[in-house]
C-alpha positions in Angstrom: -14.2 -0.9 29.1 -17.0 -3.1 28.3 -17.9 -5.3 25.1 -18.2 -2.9 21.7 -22.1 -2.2 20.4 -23.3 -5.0 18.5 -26.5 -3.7 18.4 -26.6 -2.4 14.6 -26.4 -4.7 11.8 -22.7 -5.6 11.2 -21.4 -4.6 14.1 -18.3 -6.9 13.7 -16.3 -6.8 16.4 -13.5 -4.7 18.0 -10.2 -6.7 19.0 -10.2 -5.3 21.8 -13.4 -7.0 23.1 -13.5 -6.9 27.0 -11.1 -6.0 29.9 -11.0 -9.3 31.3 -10.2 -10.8 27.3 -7.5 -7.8 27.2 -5.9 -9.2 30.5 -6.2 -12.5 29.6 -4.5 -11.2 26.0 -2.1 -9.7 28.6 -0.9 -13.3 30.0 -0.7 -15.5 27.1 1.2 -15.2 24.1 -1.4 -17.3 21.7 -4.4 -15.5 22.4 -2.8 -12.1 21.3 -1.3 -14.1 18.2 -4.7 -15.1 17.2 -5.9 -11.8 17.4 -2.8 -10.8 15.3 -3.6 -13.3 12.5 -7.5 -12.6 12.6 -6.4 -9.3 11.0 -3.3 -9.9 9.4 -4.5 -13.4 7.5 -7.3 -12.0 5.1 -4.9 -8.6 4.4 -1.8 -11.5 3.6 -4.2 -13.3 1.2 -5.3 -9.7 0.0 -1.5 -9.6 -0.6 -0.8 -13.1 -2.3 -3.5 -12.3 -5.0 -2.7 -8.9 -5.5 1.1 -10.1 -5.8 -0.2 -12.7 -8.4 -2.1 -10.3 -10.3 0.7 -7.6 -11.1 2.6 -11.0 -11.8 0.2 -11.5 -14.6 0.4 -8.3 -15.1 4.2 -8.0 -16.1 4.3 -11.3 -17.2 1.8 -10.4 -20.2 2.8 -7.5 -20.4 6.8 -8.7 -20.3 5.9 -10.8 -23.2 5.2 -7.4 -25.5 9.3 -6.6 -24.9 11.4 -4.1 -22.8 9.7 -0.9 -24.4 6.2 -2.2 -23.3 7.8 -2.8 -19.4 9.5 0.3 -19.4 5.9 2.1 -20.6 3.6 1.1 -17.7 6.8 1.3 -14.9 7.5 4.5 -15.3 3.9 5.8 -16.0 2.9 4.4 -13.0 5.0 6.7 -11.2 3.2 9.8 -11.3 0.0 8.0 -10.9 1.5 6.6 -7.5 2.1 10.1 -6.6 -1.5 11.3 -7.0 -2.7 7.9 -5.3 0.0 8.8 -2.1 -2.4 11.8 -1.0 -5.4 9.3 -0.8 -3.1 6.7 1.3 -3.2 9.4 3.8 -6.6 10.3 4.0 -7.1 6.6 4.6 -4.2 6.3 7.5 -6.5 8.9 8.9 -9.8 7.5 8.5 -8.1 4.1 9.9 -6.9 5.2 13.0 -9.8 7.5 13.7 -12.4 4.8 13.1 -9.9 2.0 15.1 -9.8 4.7 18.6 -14.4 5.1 18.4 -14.6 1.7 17.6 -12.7 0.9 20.7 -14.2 3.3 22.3 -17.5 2.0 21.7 -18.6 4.5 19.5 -20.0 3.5 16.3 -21.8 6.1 15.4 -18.9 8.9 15.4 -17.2 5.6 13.3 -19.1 6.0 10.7 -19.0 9.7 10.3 -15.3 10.0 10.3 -15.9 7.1 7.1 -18.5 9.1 5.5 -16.4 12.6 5.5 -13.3 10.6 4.6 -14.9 9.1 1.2 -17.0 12.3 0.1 -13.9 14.6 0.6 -11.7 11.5 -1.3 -13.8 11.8 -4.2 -14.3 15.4 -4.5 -10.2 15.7 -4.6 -10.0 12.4 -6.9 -11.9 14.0 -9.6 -9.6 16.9 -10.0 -6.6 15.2 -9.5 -7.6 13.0 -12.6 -8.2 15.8 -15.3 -5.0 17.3 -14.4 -3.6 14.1 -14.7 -4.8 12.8 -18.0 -4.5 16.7 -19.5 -0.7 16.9 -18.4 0.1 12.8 -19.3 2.5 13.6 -22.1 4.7 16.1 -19.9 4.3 13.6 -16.9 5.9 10.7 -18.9 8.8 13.0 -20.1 9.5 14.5 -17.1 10.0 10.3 -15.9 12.9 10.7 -18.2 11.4 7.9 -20.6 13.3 7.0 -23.4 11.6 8.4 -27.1 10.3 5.1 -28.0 8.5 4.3 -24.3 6.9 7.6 -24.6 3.8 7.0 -26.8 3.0 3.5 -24.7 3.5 5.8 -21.2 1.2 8.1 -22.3 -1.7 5.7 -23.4 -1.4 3.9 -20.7 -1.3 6.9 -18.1 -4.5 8.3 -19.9 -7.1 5.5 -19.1 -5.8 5.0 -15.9 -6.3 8.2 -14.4 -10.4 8.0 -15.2 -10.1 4.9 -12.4 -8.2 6.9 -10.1 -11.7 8.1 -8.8 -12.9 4.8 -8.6 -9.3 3.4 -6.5 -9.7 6.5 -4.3 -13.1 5.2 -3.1 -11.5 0.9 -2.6 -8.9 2.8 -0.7 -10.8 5.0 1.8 -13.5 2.4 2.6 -10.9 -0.5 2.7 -9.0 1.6 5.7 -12.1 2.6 7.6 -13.2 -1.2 7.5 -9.6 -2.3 8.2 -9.7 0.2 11.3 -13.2 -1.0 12.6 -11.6 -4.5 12.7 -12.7 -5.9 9.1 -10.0 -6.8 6.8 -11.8 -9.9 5.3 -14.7 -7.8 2.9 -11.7 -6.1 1.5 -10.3 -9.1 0.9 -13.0 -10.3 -0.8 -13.2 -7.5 -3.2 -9.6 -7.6 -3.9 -10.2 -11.0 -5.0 -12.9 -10.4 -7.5 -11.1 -7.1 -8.7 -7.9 -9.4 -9.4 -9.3 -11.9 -10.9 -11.2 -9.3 -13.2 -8.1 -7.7 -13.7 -6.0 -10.9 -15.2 -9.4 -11.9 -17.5 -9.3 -8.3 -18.6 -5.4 -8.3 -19.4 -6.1 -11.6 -21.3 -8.3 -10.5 -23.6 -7.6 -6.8 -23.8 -3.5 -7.0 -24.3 -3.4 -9.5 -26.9 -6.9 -9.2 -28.4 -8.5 -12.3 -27.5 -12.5 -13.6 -27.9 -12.7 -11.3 -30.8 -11.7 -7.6 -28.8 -9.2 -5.9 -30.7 -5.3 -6.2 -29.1 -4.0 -3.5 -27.4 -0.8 -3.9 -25.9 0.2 -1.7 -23.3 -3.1 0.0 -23.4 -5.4 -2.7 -22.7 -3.2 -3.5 -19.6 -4.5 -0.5 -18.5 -8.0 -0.3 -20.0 -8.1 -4.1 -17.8 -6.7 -2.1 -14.8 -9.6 0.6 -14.9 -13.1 -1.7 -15.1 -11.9 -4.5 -12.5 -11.9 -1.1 -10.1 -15.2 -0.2 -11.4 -16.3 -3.7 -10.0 -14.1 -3.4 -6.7 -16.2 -0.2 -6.1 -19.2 -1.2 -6.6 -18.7 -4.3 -4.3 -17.8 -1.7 -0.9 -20.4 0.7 -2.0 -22.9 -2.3 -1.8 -21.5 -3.2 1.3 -21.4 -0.1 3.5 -24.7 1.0 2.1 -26.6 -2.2 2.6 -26.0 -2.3 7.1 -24.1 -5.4 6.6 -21.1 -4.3 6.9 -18.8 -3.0 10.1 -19.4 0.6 8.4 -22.0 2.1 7.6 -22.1 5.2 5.0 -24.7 7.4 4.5 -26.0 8.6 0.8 -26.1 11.6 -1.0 -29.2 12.8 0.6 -28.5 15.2 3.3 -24.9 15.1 3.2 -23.1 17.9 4.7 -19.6 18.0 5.0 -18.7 18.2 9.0 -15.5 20.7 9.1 -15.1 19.8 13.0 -14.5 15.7 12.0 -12.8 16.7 8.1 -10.2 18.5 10.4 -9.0 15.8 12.7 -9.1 13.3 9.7 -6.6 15.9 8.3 -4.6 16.5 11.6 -3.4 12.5 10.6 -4.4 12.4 7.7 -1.8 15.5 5.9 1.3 14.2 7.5 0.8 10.7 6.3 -0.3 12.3 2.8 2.8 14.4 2.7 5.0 10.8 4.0 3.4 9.3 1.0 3.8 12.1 -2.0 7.4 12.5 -0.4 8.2 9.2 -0.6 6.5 8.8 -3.8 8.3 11.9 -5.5 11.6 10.6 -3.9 11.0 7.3 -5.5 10.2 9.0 -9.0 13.4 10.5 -9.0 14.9 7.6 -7.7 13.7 6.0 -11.1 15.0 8.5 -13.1 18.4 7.5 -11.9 17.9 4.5 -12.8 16.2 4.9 -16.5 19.0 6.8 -17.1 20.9 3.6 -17.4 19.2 2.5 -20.2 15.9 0.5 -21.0 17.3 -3.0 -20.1 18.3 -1.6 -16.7 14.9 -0.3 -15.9 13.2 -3.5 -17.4 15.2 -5.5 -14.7 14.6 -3.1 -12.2 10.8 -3.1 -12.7 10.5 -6.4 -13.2 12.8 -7.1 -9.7 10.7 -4.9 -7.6 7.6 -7.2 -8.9 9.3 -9.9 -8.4 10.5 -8.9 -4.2 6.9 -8.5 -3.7 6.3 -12.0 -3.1 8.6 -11.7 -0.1 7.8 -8.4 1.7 3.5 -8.9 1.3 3.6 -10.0 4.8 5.0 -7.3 6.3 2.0 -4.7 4.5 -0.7 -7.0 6.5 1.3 -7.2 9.6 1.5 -3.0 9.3 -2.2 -3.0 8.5 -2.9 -5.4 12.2 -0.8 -2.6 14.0 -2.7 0.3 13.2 -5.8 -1.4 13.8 -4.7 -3.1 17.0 -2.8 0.0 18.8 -5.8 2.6 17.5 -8.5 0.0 19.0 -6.3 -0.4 22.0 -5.7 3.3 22.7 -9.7 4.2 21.9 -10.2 1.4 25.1 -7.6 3.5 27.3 -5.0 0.6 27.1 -1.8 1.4 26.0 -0.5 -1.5 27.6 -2.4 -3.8 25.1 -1.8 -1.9 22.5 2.4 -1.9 23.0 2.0 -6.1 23.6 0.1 -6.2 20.1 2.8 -4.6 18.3 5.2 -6.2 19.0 3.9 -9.4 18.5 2.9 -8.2 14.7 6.9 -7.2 14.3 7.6 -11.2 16.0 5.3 -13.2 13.2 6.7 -9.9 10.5 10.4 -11.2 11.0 9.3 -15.1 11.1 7.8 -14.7 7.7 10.0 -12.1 5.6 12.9 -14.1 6.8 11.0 -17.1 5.0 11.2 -14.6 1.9 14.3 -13.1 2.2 15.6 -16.9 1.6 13.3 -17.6 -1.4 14.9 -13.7 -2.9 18.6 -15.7 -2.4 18.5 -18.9 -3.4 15.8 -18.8 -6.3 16.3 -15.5 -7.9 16.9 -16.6 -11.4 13.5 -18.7 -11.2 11.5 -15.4 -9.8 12.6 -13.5 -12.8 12.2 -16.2 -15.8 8.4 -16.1 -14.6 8.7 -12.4 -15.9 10.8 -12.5 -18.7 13.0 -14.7 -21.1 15.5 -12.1 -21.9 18.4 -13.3 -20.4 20.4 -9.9 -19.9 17.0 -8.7 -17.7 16.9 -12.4 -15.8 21.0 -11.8 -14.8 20.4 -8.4 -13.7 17.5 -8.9 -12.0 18.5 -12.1 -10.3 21.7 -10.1 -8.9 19.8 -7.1 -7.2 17.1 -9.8 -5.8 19.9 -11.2 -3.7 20.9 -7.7 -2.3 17.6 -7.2 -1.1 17.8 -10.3 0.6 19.7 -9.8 3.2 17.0 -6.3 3.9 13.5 -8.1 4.3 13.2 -8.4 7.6 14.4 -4.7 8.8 11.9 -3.9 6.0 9.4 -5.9 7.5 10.2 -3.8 11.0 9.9 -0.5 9.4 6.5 -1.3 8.0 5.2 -2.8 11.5 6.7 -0.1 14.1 5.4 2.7 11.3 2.1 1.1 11.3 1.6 0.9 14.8 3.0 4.6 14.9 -0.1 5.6 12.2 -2.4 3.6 14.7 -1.5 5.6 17.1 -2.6 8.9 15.5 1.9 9.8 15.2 2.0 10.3 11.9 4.1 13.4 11.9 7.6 11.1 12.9 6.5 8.9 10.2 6.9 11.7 7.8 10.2 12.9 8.8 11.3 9.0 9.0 10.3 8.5 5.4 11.5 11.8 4.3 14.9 11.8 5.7 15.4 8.2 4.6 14.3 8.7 1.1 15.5 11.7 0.3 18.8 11.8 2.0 20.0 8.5 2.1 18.1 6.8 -0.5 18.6 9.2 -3.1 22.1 10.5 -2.2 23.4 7.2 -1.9 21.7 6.1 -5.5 23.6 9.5 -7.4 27.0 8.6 -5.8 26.8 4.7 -6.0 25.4 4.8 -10.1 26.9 8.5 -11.0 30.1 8.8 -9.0 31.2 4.7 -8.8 29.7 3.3 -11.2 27.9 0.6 -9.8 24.9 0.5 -11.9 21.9 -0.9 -11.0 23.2 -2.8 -8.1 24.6 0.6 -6.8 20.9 1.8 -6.7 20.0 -1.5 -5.1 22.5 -1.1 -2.5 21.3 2.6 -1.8 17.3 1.4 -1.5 18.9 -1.2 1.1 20.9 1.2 3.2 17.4 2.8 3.0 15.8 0.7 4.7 18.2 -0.2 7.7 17.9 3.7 8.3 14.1 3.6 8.3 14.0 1.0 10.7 16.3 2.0 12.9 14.7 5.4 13.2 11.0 4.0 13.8 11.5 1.4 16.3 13.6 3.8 18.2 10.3 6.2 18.4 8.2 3.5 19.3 10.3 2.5 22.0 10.1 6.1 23.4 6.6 5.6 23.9 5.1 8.9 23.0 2.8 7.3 21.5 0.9 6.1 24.7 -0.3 9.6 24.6 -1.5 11.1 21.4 -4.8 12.5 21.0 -6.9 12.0 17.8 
């Protein structure tokens, strides 16, 4: 296994450089931790300014009341749904540019990128008409109260248009993540959240002379700063400067041979994502059946717990790049070494979080909102999720390193099984049957996780892994 090509322009590098840096990776601890937080540091600061931004986010939008919160929560739900096919498409494209990368193959790289994004968009575009033609029956079907409906549905409306252009950040985001390069994502992210809270400024509340509006200018905000994250990684993987390269328009021909082993990851790590996302929309139906206030908290609770569990997304997104890289250079053993050391620096850091959820949870919510009946509940559910941060953060490492490895078919029926037996099931008897309220929901999304965790670092354990082909 020799050094990767670095004979094209932006030919970053693999992390799994050379045998002898492998072995040496091998004996000591710190050089495989440095590798770790090469890739995990830009995807965490990714993570901190996305966190911020949908911060902003319900904090302005938090300040138009509980009908306004409830609007964009639940509208975002089937728009989630539609986004979970493209998540898998880009699991695929990540592990199948991580395994030529470290096989020194740039070139079939940057196919598998190309055929990723061109079939993205072609889907994208049809996904959003349907969407925006059925938004009124979508919002409905969320169980949305009378008076949340017209917000939902103006809001759900201008953001499908930007689906297409978050299909195209997502795919070329994974197949630079996979190819080792999670800081030009960063990058973009940064510039598309900043645009994003300038845009909710003056679009919410009608300021510098634009006219105010509300829920809808959330989203209208929402749609252009992913026009500009767009145009950012098309500029990048067209201009050779980047660690992909895509070609144009000009010539293109969809290749059936690559399309299909993109799909043979890709479709069970779509179907892991639709299922969880479907199982999560009814999930939410449970709870808006409690009322407008209850949702409010919810919503605003599950912002809030983002600021602890970011870390474990970018220590997920390391372990599919590191195991794919590792297993494209024929060595499993690196690639087993690397993942656990993402899970190690995981637990050190959502244990840091899972603190901050128990002993400041009143503060975390009064950034949101000022309605003290929200703050209470909201407070209360942030310290049951407490205690679950870290065996979330080791349910997002082992499935990433899973996805890495090409196994996305035990992810699915990991997911699956969890959400839909355990986290549903438990939700409908802890609200409907005891009477828990929102905490019983709470309770049932924490059993949740224990369940997923336990489930995925048992299959990584077994090792099957080691031998899956791509």
């Amino acid at each position: 296994m020799g050094r990767a090509d670095s004979s094209g322009p932006g030919a970053t590098a693999s992390v799994v450089p050379t045998d002898a840096d492998v072995d040496n990776m091998m004996r000591d601890g710190r050089a495989t931790r440095r590798a770790v937080l090469g890739l995990a540091v830009p995807v965490i600061v990714d993570q901190v300014l996305q966190t911020i931004t949908q911060m902003a986010d319900m904090i302005m939008v938090g300040r138009l009341g509980a009908e306004a919160v409830a609007a964009v929560g639940l509208s975002t739900q089937p728009f989630n749904i539609a986004q979970g096919v493209f998540m898998g498409i880009g699991v695929g494209a990540t592990a199948l540019v991580a395994r030529f990368i470290g096989a020194q193959d740039r070139a079939r790289a940057n196919r598998i990128a190309t055929q990723a994004l061109f079939m993205s968009m072609a889907v994208a575009a049809v996904m959003a008409a349907i969407g925006y033609v059925k938004a009124p029956a979508l919002v409905r079907f969320m169980g949305a109260a009378p008076e949340v409906v017209p917000g939902g549905i103006a809001y759900m409306r201008i953001l499908m248009p930007g689906l297409f252009m978050l299909v195209i950040n997502m795919v070329l985001s994974a197949a630079l993540r996979g190819a080792g390069d999670t800081r030009f994502p960063m990058k973009v992210n940064a510039a598309l959240n900043v645009a994003n809270i300038i845009g909710n400024y003056i679009l919410i509340y009608g300021n510098f002379g634009a006219p105010a509006m509300g829920v809808a200018g959330a989203a209208l905000a929402t749609t252009l700063s992913r026009v500009l994250g767009t145009v950012m990684l098309i500029w990048h993987v067209r201009s050779g400067h980047g660690s992909i390269c895509i070609d144009g328009l000009r010539g293109f021909r969809f290749d059936f041979d690559l399309i299909k082993r993109i799909l043979n990851v890709g479709i069970a790590a779509s179907a892991e994502r639709v299922s969880l996302t479907l199982g999560l929309a009814f999930y939410v139906r449970i709870v808006a059946a409690l009322g407008t206030i209850q949702y409010a908290a919810h919503a605003v609770a599950l912002n809030a717990e983002a600021i602890s569990y970011m870390p474990a997304f970018a220590f997920a997104v390391s372990a599919t790049t590191m195991v794919g890289q590792a297993l494209g250079a024929d060595r499993p053993d690196f690639a087993e070494r690397a993942a656990w050391e993402c899970w190690r620096l995981s637990t050190w850091m959502l244990s840091i979080g899972g603190a901050l959820l128990l002993v400041f949870p009143q503060m975390l919510m009064k950034l949101y909102v000022d309605d003290p009946q929200i703050v209470q509940l909201g407070a209360e559910v942030l310290r049951i999720m407490a205690f679950v941060q870290v065996p979330m953060g080791t349910a997002f490492v082992m499935m990433g390193a899973l996805r890495g490895a090409g196994d996305t078919r035990s992810v699915l029926f990991t997911a699956m099984f969890s959400v839909w037996v355990i986290r549903l099931g438990l939700a409908w008897l802890f609200v409907n049957v005891f009477g828990w309220g929102l905490p019983g929901a709470w309770y049932a999304m924490g059993i949740d996780w224990l369940v997923r965790m336990s489930i995925a670092t048992v299959t990584f354990r077994r090792g099957r892994w080691r031998y899956m082909s791509v």
